[in-house]
N, C-alpha and C positions, 0 to 999 in steps of 0.2 A: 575574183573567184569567191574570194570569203563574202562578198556581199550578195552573189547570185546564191551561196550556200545556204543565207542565214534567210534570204527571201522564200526559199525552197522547203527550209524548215517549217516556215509557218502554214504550212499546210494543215497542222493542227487547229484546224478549225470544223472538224466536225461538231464540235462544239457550243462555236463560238458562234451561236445564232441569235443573240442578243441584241435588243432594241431599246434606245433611253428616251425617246422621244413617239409623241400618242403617231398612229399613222397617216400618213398622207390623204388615205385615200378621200375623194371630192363626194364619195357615197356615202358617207355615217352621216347618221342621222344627227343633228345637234338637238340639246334634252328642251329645250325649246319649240323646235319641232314636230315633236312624236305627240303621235294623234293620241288622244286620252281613249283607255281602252273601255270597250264594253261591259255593264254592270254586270253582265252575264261572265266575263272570262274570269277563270277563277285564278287567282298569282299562284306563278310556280313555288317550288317548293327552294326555300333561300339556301344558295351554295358557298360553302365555308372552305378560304385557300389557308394554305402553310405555304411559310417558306420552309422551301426543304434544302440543307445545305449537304454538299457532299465532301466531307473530308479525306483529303488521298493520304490512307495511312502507309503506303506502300512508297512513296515518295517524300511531299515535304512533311507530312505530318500536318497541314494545316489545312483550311479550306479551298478548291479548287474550282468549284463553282457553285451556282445556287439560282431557284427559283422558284413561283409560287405553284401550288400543285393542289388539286381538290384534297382536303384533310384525309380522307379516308383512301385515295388512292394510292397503291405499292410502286415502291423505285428499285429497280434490280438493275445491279451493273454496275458501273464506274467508269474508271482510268483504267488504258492496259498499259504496261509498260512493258516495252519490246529491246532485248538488250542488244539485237543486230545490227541495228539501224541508228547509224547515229545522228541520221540528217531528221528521223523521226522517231527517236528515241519513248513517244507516248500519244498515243490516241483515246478516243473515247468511243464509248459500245454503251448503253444502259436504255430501258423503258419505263412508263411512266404508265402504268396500265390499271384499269376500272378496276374494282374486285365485284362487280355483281355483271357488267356486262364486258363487251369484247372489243371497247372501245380503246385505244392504247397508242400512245405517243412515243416513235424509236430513234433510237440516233444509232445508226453504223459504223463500222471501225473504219479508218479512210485504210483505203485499200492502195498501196504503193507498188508502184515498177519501176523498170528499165528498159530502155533497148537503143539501140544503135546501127548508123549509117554503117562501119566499120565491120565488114564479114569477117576478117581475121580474130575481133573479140570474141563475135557470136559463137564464134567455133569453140570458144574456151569457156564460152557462158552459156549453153543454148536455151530455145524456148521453155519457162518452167523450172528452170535454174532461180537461184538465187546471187544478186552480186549485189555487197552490201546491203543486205537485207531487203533488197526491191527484186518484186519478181521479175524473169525476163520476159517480157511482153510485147509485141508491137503495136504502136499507138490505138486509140479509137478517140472518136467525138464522145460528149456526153451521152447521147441517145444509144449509141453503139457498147458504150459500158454499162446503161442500166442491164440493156436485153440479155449482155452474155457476160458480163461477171457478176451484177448488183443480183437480180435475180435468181441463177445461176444458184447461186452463191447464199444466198439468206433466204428465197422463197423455195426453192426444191422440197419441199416438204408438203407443200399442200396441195391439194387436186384440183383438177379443171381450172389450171391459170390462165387467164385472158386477158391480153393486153387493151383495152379500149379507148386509149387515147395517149398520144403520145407527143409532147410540145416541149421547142423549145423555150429556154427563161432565160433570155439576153439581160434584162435587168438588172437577176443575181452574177451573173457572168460577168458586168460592168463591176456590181460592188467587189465583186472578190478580187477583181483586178485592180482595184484604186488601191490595192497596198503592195503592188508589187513593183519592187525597185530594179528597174532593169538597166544593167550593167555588162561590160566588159564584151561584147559581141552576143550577151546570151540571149535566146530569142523564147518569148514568152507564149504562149498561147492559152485563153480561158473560155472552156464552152460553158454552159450549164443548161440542165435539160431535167423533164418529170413527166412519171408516165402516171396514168391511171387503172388497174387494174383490179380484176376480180378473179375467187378463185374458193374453192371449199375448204375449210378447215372444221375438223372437232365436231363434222356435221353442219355447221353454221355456211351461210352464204354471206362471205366477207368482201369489203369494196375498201379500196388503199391508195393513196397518194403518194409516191414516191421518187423524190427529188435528188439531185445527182452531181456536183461539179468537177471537169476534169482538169487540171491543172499541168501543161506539160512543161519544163524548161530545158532547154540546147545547149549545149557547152559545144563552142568549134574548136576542135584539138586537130594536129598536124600528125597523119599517117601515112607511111608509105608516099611520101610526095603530094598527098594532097589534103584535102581538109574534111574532114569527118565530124558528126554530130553524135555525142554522147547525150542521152534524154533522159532524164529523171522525171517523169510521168504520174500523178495520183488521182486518184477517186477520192473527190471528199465531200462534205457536206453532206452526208448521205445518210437522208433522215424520211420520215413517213409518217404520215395519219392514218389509220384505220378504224372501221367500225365495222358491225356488223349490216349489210346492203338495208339501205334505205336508215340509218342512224348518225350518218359521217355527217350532216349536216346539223342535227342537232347537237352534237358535239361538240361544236367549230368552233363556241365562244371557250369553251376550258383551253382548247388545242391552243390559240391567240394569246389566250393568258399564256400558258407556259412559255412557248414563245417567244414573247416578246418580254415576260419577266428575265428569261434566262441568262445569266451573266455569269463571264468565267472571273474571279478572282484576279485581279490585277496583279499583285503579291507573287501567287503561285506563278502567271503566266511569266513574271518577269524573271522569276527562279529559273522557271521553263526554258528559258531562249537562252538565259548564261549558259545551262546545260551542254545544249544544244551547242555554241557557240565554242566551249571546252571542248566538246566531241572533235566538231571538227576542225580544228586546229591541230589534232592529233597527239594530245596532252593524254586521253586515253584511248591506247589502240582500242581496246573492245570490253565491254561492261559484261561480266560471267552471271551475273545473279542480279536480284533488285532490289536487294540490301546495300550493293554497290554507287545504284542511283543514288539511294535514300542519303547515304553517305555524303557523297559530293553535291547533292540538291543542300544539306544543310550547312555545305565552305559558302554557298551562293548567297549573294550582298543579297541584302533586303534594297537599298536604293536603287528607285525604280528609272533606270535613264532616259530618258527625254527622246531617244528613236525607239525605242520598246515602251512607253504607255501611246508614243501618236500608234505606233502596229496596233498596241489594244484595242487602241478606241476606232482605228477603223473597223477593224474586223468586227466592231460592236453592230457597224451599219447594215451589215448581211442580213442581220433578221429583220429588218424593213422590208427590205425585196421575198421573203420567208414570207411574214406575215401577210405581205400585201398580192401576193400571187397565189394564194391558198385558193386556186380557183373560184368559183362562184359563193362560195362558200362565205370567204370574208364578207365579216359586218361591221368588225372594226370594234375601237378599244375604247373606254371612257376614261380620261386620266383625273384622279383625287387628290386633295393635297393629307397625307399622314399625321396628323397635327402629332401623333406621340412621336415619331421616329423624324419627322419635321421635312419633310421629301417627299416628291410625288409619286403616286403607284397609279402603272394601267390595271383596270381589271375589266372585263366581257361586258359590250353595252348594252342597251334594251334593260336596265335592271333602274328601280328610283332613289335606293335608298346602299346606302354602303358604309360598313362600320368595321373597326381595329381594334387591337386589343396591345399590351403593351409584348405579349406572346410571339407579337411580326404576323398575328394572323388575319383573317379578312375576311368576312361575309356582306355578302350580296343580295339582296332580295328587290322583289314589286311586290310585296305586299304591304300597302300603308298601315298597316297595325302592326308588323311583327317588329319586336324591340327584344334583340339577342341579351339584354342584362337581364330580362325575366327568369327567371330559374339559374340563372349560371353568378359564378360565387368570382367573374373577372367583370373588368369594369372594360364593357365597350364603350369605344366612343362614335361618334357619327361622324363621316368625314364628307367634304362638300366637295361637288366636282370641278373642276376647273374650268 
């Protein structure tokens, strides 16, 4: 039970969309390849990333995750920390959105339930109830939670929604399953799915990708003479690209960076699961405030154990299947070597030239003339692609 609990925790991966390695895909171009462009095109205008880190001051007090993000783009959101639930005591909600256009990168809260074989429970729990902080729900596939609660639920706000394309992602479905340890009779099931949709907002005519996995696990308990399935059920990974119709493509390469820079903190994550693991042991019946996290997140060992960094680093592998199903869109990542921080960084391909500062920041450019130390009082350096 405590191993199917602590599998079931980790569903905290709306997050965890993180890739350490350039993409698979057999499409990118290699910089050897690309045809030399026309004297007539003129180079874009050079885009400058930050890593943006987000510290959860409402928990450990330290950093929780981090990624690269265009310099001038705004982050809103965070960590939520939910005191009912002890099996997911903290999720992630935040955007990563343009400030001159309506282009913007989201991560959703993973949305948690319940439900049960067992009519005698239902009757004490019913549909829309809460039991242990999961709502009571009865199951659905991924495609069936985008349309009636992902939606529902985050898009109700804007006019004329139309669903226009609707696919499963067996891929991401595989990845998120390679970390689940399944045990004691419990019976696992992972779908994963993403729709395509359009719809009015603020006057604008917006187009959205929005990607979905449901995660359900079984516990078989003995009722009434025979054997009944208690379900602990989640929506996670529930994240999105949008732009404004006919812009989502030009987009794609920042969307990729983010992406596939984005990494949750090893640190915090292993805090994260001790947590988790105290809860349910039943060491505290139930957390009143999130001072009380904060509290017992800092009794939690800094040593990172050996079955919590392998959890990390699988769930790092999701943004591979993230990255590499971004519909038609994906073109794939260049990977650099950092000569200041001495490690490799993807950053958005198509670009010739790419330089650092000792800041963790990073521009991009195709123009063979432009040299970022001109007027700026930091010392870029040039970094060479791999």
């Amino acid at each position: 039970m405590k191993s199917y609990l602590l599998s079931l925790a980790l569903v905290f991966v709306s997050m965890c969309i993180t890739c350490n390695s350039p993409s698979s895909s057999n499409d990118q171009v290699k910089p050897s390849d690309k045809p030399e462009k026309e004297t007539s095109e003129k180079p874009s205008i050079p885009v400058k990333f930050v890593r943006y880190s987000f510290i959860d001051r409402q928990g450990t007090g330290s950093e929780a995750f981090s990624f690269l993000m265009p310099v001038d783009w705004i982050f809103k959101g965070g960590i939520i920390w939910i005191t009912d639930n002890p099996v997911m005591p903290a999720t992630a909600a935040f955007t990563v959105k343009s400030p001159r256009g309506s282009e913007e990168f989201e991560v959703f809260p993973n949305q948690p339930f319940f439900w049960s074989t067992n009519q005698q429970l239902l009757d004490l729990v019913p549909i829309g109830s809460k039991y242990f902080g999961n709502e009571v729900k009865p199951i659905l596939n991924a495609s069936k939670a985008l349309h009636q609660i992902v939606l529902p639920r985050f898009r109700n706000t804007v006019g004329s929604l139309r669903v226009i394309k609707d696919e499963p992602v067996p891929a991401l479905a595989k990845a998120v399953g390679a970390n689940v340890n399944q045990q004691g009779g419990v019976i696992s099931e992972i779908d994963a799915s993403k729709v395509r949709i359009e719809y009015t907002l603020a006057g604008k005519f917006m187009e959205e990708e929005i990607y979905a996995v449901v995660e359900s696990y079984s516990i078989p308990v003995q009722a009434w003479g025979s054997v009944k399935y208690n379900t602990n059920w989640t929506v996670s990974n529930i994240f999105s690209y949008k732009a404004e119709k006919g812009k989502l493509e030009a987009s794609s390469k920042i969307f990729e960076t983010i992406t596939y820079s984005f990494q949750v903190n090893k640190y915090w994550y292993n805090k994260y699961v001790q947590l988790v693991e105290y809860l349910i042991k039943g060491q505290i019946q139930q957390i009143h405030n999130i001072g009380e996290f904060s509290r017992k997140l800092a009794q939690m060992s800094d040593e990172i154990r050996e079955d919590n960094l392998r959890s990390w680093e699988n769930r790092q592998a999701v943004g591979d299947r993230i990255a590499e199903d971004f519909s038609q869109y994906v073109r794939g990542v260049d990977e650099y070597y950092d000569p200041i921080e001495e490690k490799p960084v993807e950053l958005p391909s198509g670009y010739d030239n790419a330089w650092t500062n000792a800041n963790g920041e990073y521009i991009i450019s195709d123009d063979p003339n432009y040299n970022p130390n001109i007027g700026s009082n930091l010392n870029w350096e040039q970094m060479k692609r791999r």
